[in-house]
N, C-alpha and C positions, 0 to 999 in steps of 0.2 A: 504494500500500500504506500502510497506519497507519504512525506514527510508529515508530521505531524505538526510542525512549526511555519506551515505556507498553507492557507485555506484555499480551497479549490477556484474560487474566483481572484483571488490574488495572483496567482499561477498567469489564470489567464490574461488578467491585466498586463505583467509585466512580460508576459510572452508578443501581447500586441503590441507595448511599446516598443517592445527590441526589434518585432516585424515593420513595424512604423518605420524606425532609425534604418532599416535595411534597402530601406525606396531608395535610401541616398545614396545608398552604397557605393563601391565598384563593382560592380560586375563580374570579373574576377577573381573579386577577393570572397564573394560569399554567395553561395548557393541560391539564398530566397533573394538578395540583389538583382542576380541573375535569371529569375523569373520574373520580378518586376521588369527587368531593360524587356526580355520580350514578350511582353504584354500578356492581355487576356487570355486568349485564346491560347494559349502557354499554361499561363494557371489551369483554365480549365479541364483540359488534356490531363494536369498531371493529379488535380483535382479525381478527377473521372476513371486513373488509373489505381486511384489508393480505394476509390469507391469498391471496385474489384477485387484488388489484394484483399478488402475486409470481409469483403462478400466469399471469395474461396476460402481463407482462415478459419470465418464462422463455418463451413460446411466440415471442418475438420476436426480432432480431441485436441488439438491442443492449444490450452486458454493462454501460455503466456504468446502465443502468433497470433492469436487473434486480439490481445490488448494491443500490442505492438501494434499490428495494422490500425487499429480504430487510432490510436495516438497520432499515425502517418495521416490518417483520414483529419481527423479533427486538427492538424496542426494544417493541413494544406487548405482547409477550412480557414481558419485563421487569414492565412496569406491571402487568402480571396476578400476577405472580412475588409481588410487594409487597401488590397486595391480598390474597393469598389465603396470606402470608407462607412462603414458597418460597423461601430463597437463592440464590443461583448456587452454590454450593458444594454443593449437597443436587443440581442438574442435572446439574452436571459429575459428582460422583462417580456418577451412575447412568450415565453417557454411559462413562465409565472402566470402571466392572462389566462394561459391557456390550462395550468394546472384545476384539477378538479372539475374541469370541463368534460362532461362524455367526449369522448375522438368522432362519435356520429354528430353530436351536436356539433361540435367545432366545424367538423370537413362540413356538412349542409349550411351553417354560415359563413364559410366561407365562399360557398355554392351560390350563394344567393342573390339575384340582381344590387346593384348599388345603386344605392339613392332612394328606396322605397321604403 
């Protein structure tokens, strides 16, 4: 389990800023730099390939390959988060909205013409 001295939204905070600081980066010098120089459509490729890695893991026994993948998934999350400038705080509270909501209620409002 994570440390016990960083609470779970802490993590992420400081995960976004250090993703944040990486826009500026070089390119060279750091990985997520290097997904921002080539843009979207880059993220989401690699976005879309961790989606996969977690989806084969989950099909598999073994729980620490499939943490791992969900960590790759949710961190390439993150980098998307930043470019397209998405806080954790703007996820979480929709994740909160929607806590104790039935999932049929929620997915039929969210179904539902706008404006009526």
């Amino acid at each position: 389990m994570a440390s016990d001295t960083m609470a779970s939204h802490d993590i992420l905070e400081r995960l976004h800023a250090v993703l944040q600081a990486r826009r500026e980066a070089d390119p060279a010098s750091s990985y997520v730099a290097s997904l921002y120089h080539r843009g979207l459509d880059v993220i989401l490729k690699k976005l879309g390939e961790e989606a996969t890695e977690t989806i084969v893991a989950a099909k598999n026994e073994d729980q620490q390959a499939l943490i791992g993948e969900l960590a790759d998934l949710w961190f390439h999350s993150l980098v998307l988060m930043v470019q397209r400038g998405v806080a954790p705080d703007e996820v979480l509270g929709e994740l909160a909205r929607r806590f104790g909501v039935s999932g049929h209620d929620e997915k039929a409002a969210r179904a539902a013409p706008r404006g009526e």
